[in-house]
C-alpha positions in Angstrom: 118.1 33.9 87.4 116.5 36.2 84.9 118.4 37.6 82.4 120.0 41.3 82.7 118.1 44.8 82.2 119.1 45.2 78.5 119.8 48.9 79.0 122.5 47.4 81.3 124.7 47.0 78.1 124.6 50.8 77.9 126.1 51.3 81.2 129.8 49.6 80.9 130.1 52.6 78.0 128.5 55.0 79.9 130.4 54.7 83.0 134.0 53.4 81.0 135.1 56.8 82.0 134.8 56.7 85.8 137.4 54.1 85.6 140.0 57.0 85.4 138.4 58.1 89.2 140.1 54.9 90.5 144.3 54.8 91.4 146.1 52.7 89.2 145.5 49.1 90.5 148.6 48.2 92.8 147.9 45.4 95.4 150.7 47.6 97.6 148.0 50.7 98.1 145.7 51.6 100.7 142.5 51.5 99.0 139.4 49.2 98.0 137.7 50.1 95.1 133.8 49.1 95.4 130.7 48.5 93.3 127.6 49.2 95.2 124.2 48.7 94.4 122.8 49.7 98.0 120.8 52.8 96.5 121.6 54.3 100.3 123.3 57.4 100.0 123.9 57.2 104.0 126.4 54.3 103.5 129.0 56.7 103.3 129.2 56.3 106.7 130.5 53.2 106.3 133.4 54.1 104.1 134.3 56.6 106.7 134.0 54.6 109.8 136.3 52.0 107.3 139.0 54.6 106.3 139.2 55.7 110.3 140.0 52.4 111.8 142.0 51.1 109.0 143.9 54.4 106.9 142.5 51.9 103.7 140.6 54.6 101.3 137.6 53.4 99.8 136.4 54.3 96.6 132.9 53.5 95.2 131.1 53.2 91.9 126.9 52.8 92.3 124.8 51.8 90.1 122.0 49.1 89.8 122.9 45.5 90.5 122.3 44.4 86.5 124.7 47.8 85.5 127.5 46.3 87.7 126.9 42.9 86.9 126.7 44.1 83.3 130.3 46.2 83.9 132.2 43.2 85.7 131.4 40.9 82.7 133.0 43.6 80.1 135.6 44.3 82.3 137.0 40.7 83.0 140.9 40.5 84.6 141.2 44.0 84.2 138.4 45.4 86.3 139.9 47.7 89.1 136.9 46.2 91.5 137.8 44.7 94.5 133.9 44.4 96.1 130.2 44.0 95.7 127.7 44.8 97.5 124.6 44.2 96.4 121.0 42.9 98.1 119.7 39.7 98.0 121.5 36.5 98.0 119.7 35.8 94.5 121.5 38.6 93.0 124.9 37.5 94.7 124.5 34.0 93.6 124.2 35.2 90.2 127.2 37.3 90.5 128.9 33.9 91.6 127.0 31.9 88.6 129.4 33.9 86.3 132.5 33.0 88.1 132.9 37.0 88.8 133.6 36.1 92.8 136.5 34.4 94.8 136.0 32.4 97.8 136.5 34.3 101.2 137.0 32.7 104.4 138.4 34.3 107.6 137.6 33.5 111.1 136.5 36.9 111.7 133.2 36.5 109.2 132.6 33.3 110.5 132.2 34.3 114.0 130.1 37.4 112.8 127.7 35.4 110.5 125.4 32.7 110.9 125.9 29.9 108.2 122.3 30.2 106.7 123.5 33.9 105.5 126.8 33.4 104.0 127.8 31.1 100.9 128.7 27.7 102.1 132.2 28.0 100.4 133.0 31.7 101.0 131.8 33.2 97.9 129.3 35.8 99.8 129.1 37.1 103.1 125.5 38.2 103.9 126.2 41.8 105.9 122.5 42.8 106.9 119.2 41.0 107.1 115.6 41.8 106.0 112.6 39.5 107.3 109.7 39.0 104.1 106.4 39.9 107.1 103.2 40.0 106.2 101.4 43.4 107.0 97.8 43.9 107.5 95.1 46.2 108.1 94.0 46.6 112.0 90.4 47.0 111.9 90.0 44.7 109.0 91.9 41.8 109.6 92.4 39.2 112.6 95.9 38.3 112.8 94.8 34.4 114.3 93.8 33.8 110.4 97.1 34.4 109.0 100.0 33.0 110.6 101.8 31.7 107.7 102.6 32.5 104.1 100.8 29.3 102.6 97.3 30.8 104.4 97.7 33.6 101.8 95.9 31.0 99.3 93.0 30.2 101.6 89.8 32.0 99.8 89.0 33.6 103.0 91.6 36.2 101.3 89.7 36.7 97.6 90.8 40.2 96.3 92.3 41.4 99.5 96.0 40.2 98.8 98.7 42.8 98.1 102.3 41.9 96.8 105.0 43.5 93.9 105.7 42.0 90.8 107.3 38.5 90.5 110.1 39.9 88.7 111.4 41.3 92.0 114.0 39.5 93.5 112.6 39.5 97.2 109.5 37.7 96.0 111.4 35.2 93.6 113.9 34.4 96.6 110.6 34.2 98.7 108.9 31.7 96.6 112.5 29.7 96.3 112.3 29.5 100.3 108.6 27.9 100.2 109.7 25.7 97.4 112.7 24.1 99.5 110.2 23.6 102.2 107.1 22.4 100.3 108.0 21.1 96.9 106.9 21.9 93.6 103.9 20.9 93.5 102.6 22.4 96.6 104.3 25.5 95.6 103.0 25.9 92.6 99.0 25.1 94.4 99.8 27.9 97.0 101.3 30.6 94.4 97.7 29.8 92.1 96.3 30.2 95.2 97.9 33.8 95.9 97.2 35.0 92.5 93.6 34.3 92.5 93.7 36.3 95.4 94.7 39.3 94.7 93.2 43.0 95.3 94.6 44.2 91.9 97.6 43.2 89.3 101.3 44.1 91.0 102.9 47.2 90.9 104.8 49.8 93.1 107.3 48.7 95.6 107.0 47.7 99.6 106.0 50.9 100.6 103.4 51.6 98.1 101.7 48.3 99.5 101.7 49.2 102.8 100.0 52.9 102.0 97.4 50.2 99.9 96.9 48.4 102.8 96.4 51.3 104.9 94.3 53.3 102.1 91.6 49.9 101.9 92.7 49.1 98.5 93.5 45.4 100.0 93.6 44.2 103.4 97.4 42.0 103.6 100.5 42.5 101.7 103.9 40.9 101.8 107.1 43.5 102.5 110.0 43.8 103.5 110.4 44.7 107.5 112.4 47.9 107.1 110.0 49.3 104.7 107.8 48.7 107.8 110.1 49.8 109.9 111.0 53.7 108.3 107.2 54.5 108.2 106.8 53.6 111.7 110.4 56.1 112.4 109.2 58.5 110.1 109.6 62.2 110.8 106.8 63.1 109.0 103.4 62.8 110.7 101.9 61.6 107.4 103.6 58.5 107.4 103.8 57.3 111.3 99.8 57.7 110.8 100.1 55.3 108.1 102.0 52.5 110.1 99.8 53.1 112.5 97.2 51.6 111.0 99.0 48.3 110.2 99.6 45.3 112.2 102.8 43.1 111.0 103.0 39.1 111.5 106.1 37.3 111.5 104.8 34.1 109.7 105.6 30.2 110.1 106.8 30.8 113.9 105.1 27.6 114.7 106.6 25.8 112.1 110.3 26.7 109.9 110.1 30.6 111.0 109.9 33.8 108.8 111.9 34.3 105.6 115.3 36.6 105.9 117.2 37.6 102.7 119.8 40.3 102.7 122.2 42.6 101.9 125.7 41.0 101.0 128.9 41.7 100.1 131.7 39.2 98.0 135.6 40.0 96.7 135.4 39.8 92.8 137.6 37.5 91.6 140.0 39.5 90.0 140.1 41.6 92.9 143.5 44.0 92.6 143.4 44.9 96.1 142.3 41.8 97.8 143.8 41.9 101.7 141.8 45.5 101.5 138.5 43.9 100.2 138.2 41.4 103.1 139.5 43.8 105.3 136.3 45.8 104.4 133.9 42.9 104.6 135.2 41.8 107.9 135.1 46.0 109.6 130.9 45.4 107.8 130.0 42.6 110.3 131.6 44.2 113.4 129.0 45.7 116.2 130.3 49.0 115.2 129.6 48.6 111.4 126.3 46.9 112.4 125.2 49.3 114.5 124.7 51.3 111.1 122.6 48.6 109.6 120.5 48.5 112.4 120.1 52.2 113.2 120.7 53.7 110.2 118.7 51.5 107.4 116.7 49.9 109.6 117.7 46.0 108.9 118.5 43.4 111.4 122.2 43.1 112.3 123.3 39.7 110.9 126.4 39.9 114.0 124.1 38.1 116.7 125.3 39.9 119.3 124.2 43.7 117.8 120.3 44.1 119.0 118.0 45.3 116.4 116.8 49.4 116.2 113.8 50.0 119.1 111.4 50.1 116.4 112.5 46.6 114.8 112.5 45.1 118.6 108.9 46.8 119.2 107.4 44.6 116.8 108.9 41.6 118.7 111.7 39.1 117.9 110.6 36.3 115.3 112.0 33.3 114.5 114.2 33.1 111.2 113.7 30.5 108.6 117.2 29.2 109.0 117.5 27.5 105.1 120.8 28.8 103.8 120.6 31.6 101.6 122.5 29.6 99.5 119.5 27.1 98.4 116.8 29.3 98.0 119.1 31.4 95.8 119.3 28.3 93.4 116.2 27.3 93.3 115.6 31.1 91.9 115.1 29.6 88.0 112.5 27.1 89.5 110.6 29.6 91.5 110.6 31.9 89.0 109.2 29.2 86.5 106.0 28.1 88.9 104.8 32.0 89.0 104.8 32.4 85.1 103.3 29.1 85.0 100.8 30.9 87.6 100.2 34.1 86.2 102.0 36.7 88.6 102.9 39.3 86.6 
């Protein structure tokens, strides 16, 4: 995986006061102490719905995923933290890469989420899913022509191609996915392919491909679904307007189905508090818990029996790439390799 933010380093100073926020760390008490790097301010409903059913108090510290990473590592045995919750298997397979998790397995999370989104020994339990689509301008582009990620290198797409930097961990997990299914040579072919293809050098997040899409600066981009999705549920006329200009494909249906990568959650190692911590991951993959993944931040439920939000099931159901996130979070270091090698910036 890439190497921490540098400024990370800053944060376990920074922050070394909050640690006084948190009880003293006695296994006895009802609370969970939790690092989040959901930026989601609404997930305070989920510490609430939590604390109702159980009486277990949660507290939280947020900050990015490299701050917390960075905090864990400089707090060792004597971190109060009992969870992470961070997004992107990538980023949880790091976590587990620097032996900061403990293996977790309950019968609960098992019967709540699919293998392919959970660490095959416990270490993460994937909480909510995101599918990688491809979006695309209506009156530009005939969906027929691109039905799976690899046609993105076909020259039929010179300078109309729209994507983020390949420092971002959605497109690095992406790009691990189509290694595990193509090898590295193909790989590497297709991602020269997508470079050369572009409508202008990466920047911005999901959204502000989707506004380029819809604005004619290129005529495809790769995103996330519930980027997608929250134009398209928009309040604000401005933004429906722009979803409604864009047509979404679910590639690879024909073939290994569309790439998923998620939001997860693991008990750090040292965890002070553990029987709270997997308390708290198994209330996260419940229907009701779900429901607030799905109607709330607009992600698919992982818990197969929790429908999507009507605006995910408008766009139709899709079949999932079923690779466990597991192996395309460790071939990160390869992907990540083959689009330097390729020039993604």
């Amino acid at each position: 995986m890439p190497t921490l933010d540098r400024r990370s380093a800053l944060f376990g100073f920074t922050c070394a006061a909050a640690l006084a926020a948190f009880p003293a760390a006695r296994a006895q008490e009802r609370i969970v102490n939790v690092y989040n790097a959901r930026h989601y301010g609404s997930d305070e409903i989920l510490w609430k719905g939590f604390t109702s059913q159980t009486g277990i108090r949660v507290n939280v510290v947020e900050g990015t995923h490299d701050e917390l990473i960075q905090r864990l590592i400089a707090e060792g045995e004597h971190s109060p933290a009992d969870v992470l919750i961070t997004v992107d298997a990538g980023r949880l397979a790091f976590a587990a890469a620097k032996g900061l998790l403990q293996p977790v397995t309950t019968p609960r999370l098992e019967q709540n989420v699919p293998a392919h989104l959970r660490h095959p020994e416990g270490l993460w339990w994937g909480l909510a899913m995101r599918a990688r689509i491809l979006v695309y301008a209506r009156d530009r582009v005939d969906p027929a022509r691109l039905q799976r990620y690899e046609d993105l290198a076909d020259p039929q797409w010179r300078g109309r191609v729209l994507v983020r930097s390949s420092t971002n961990i959605y497109n690095i997990s992406l790009v691990g996915a189509i290694l595990a299914a193509n090898g590295p040579e193909k790989t590497e072919e297709w991602c020269r392919g997508l470079v050369a293809n572009l409508a202008r050098p990466p920047q911005g997040g999901d959204t502000d491909q989707i506004e380029a899409v819809a604005a004619g600066v290129g005529d495809v981009a790769i995103v996330n679904s519930y980027y997608f999705a929250r134009l398209l549920a928009s309040e604000k006329p401005e933004q429906r307007a722009i979803a409604e200009k864009i047509g979404v494909v679910f590639p690879n249906q024909n073939d290994r189905g569309t790439h998923v990568n998620i939001s997860g959650g693991a008990v750090i190692r040292h965890a002070p508090h553990r029987d709270n911590a997997v308390a708290l991951l198994e209330y996260l993959v419940t229907p009701e818990a779900q429901r607030y993944f799905a109607d709330v931040s607009l992600e698919y439920p992982v818990n197969p029996e929790v429908p999507p939000h009507p605006v995910l099931q408008q766009l139709g159901s899709f079949r999932q790439d079923t690779l466990s996130a597991a192996r395309y979070a460790e071939l990160a270091d390869q992907a990540v390799r083959i689009m330097d090698r390729c020039g993604w910036r």
